[in-house]
C-alpha positions in Angstrom: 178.8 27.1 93.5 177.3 24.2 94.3 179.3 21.7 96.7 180.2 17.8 94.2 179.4 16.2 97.1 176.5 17.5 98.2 174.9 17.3 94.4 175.5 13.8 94.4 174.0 13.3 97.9 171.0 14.8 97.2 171.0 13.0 93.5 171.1 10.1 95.3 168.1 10.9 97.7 166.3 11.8 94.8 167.0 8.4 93.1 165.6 6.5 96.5 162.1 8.3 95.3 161.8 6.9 91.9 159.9 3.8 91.1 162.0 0.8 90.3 162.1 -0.5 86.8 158.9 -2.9 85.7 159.9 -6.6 86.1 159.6 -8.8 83.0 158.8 -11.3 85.1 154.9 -11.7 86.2 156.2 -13.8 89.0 155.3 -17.8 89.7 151.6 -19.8 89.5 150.3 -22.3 91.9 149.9 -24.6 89.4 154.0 -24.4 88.6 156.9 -24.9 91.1 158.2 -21.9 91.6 161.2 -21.7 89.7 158.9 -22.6 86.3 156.5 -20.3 84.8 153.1 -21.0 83.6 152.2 -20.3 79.7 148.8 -20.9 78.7 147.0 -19.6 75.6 146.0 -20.7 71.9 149.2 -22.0 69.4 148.6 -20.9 65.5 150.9 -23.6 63.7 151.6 -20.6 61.2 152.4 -17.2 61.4 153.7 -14.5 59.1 155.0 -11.1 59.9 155.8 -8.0 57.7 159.6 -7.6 57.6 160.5 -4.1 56.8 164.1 -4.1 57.4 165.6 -7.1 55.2 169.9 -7.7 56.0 171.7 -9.5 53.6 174.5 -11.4 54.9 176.3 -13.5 52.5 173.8 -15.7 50.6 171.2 -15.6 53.3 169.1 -12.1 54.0 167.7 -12.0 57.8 165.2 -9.4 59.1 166.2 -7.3 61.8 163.0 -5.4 62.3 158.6 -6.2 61.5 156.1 -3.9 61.3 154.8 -3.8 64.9 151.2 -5.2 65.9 151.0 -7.1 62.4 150.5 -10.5 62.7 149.0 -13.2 60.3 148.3 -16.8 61.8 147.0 -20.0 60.0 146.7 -23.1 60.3 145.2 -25.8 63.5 144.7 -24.0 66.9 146.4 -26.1 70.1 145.1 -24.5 73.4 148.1 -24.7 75.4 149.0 -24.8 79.0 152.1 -25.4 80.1 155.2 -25.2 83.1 158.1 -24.1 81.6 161.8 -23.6 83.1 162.3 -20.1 83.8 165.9 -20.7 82.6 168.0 -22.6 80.5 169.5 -25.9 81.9 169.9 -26.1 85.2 167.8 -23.8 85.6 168.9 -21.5 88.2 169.3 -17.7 87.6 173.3 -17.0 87.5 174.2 -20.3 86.5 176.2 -21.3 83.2 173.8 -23.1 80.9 175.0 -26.7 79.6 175.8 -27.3 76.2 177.2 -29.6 74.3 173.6 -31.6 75.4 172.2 -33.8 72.5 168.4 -33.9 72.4 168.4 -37.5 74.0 170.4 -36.2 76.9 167.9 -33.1 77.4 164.9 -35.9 77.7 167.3 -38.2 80.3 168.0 -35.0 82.2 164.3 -33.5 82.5 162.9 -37.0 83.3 165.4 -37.6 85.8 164.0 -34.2 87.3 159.7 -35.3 86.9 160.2 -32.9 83.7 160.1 -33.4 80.4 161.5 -31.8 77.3 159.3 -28.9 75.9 157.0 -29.5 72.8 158.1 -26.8 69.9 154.7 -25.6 70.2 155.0 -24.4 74.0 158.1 -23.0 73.1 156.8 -21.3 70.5 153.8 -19.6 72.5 156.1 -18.7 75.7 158.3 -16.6 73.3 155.8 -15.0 70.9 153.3 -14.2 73.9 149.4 -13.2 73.6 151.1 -10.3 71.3 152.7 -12.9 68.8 155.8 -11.3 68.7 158.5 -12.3 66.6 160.8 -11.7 69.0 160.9 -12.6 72.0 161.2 -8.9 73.5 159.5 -7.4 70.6 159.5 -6.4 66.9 163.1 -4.7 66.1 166.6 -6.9 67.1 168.3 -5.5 69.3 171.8 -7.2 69.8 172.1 -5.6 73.9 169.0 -6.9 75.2 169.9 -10.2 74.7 173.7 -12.4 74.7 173.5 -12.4 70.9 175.5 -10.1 69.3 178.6 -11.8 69.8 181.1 -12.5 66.7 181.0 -15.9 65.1 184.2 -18.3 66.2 185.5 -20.4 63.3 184.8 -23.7 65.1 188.3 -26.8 65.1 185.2 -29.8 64.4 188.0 -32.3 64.4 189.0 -31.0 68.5 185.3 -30.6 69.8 184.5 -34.2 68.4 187.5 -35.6 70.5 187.3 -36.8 73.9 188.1 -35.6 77.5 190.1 -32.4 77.9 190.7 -31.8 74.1 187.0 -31.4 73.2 186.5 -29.3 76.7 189.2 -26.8 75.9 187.7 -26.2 72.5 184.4 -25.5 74.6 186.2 -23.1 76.6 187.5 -21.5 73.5 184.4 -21.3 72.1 182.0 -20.4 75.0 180.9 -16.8 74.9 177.4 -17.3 76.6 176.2 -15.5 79.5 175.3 -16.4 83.1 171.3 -17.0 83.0 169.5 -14.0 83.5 172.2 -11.9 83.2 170.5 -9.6 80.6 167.1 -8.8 82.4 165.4 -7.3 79.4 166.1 -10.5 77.3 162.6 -12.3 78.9 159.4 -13.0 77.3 155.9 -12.1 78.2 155.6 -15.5 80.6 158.8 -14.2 82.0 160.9 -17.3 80.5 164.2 -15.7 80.3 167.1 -15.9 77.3 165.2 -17.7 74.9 166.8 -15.3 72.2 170.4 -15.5 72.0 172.7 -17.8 74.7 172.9 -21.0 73.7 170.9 -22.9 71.5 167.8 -25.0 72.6 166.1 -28.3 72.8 162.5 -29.3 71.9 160.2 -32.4 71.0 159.9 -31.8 67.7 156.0 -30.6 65.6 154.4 -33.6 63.1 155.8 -33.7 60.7 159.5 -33.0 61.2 162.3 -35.7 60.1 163.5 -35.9 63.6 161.9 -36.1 67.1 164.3 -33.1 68.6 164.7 -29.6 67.1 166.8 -26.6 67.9 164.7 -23.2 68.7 166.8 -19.4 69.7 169.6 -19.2 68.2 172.5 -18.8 70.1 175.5 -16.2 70.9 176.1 -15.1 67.5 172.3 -15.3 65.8 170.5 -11.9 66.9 168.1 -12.6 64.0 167.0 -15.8 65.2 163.3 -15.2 65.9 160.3 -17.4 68.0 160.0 -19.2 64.6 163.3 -20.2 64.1 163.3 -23.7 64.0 166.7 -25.7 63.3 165.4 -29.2 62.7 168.6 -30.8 60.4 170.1 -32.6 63.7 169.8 -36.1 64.6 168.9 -36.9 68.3 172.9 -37.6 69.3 173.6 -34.5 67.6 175.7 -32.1 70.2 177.7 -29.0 69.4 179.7 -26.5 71.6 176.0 -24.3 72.0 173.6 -27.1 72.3 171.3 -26.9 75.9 167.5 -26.9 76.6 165.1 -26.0 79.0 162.6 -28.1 80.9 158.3 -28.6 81.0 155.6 -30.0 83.1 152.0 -30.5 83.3 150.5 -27.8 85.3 149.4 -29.0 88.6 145.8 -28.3 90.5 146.3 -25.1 92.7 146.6 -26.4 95.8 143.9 -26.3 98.8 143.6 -23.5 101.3 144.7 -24.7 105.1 140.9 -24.5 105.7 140.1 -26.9 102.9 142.7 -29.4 103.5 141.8 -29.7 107.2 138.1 -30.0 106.2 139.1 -32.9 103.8 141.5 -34.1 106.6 138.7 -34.2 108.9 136.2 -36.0 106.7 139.1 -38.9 106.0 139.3 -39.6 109.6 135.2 -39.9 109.8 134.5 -36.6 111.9 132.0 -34.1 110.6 132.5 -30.9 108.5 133.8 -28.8 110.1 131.5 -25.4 110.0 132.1 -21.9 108.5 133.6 -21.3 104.9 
């Protein structure tokens, strides 16, 4: 018979060997700081996907699964390339994101940062990926991978529109989101992290639109809530206990080798190229 302890040693050894699971994350660009990812490629303003398992809840019916690799996209083509927050606001992996943020506090905080808020277009493309998924970690929800299979709160409107402690302990009450990056699965292709599920976010809104801010992800208690869906009924002030954002930039040049930057240091001050590559 063999010894419990000794099985679980040599289990263990054997564990050390195997290769560590993929990361979602293709790690940072020059051109982005290194807690933003770059997202580049070519925005359809339309798409359309095969639903093939339809859930009716209510009066609404939401599609929990597409037929995979099926992908029909119309309308004007914007190249896109863009730095975007690799997670929600503030931005820093085990962090609580902020809500209760209206979409004119989202700009005031990103600007205050050199940011700005994202365009529902880049959001759009860092979630769908080259693959245009409809999800944001593929074709079939999947309430684990991401913080949004949580059950629905029945919300006290008249407490979260107070002021000071009354409004916050409703938020407490509420709150059932997740650290950022808690759920390492939940990241798209860019490896831009809990755009399905957690809390609600924040972008400049596509022509069009009756407001300049929109709400994209879903939040908590939404696992349907795909890349596409768009919550635009919100004026600019508008908060509620799930509300946050994430940040963009402009890409920035890649910056010069040592060898290049000393060459151009070198011809500033009036001296002669210096030779070699």
């Amino acid at each position: 018979m063999i010894d419990p302890l000794l099985g679980l040693g040599a289990l263990a050894i054997a564990m050390l060997g195997l290769p560590a699971a993929p990361s979602l994350d293709p790690g940072p660009s020059p051109a982005c700081p290194a807690d933003m990812r770059l997202v580049t490629g070519t925005h359809r303003d339309e798409v359309q996907h095969v639903c093939v398992e339809p859930v009716k809840s209510g009066k609404a019916t939401h599609c929990f699964a597409y037929w995979e690799d099926i992908t029909a996209e119309e309308g004007p083509a914007t190249e896109i390339s863009v730095c975007m927050d690799q997670f929600e606001a503030p931005n820093q992996r085990g962090a609580k994101p902020l809500v209760m943020q209206s979409f004119e506090t989202a700009t005031a905080w990103c600007a205050a940062r050199g940011k700005r808020v994202c365009a529902e277009q880049e959001w759009e493309l860092a979630c769908e990926g080259p693959e245009r998924r409809p999800l944001a970690y593929g074709w079939r929800v999947d309430k684990a991978v991401c913080n949004s299979g949580k059950a629905w709160r029945p919300v006290d409107e008249r407490k979260l529109g107070a002021s000071g402690e009354v409004a916050q302990r409703e938020v407490e009450r509420l709150w059932q989101g997740a650290p950022s990056g808690s759920h390492p699965g939940c990241a798209s292709t860019f490896g831009v992290f809990d755009m399905m599920g957690n809390v609600e976010e924040w972008v400049a809104s596509r022509g069009g639109r009756r407001w300049p801010g929109a709400l994209m992800g879903g939040f908590w208690a939404k696992p349907w809530t795909g890349c596409r869906g768009t919550n635009d009924a919100h004026e600019p002030k508008f908060v509620f206990y799930e509300t946050g954002f994430r940040c963009c930039a402009d890409p920035r040049s890649a910056l010069p080798s040592r060898g290049a930057a000393a060459r151009e240091e070198n011809e500033e001050r009036g001296g002669r190229p210096a030779s070699g590559p």
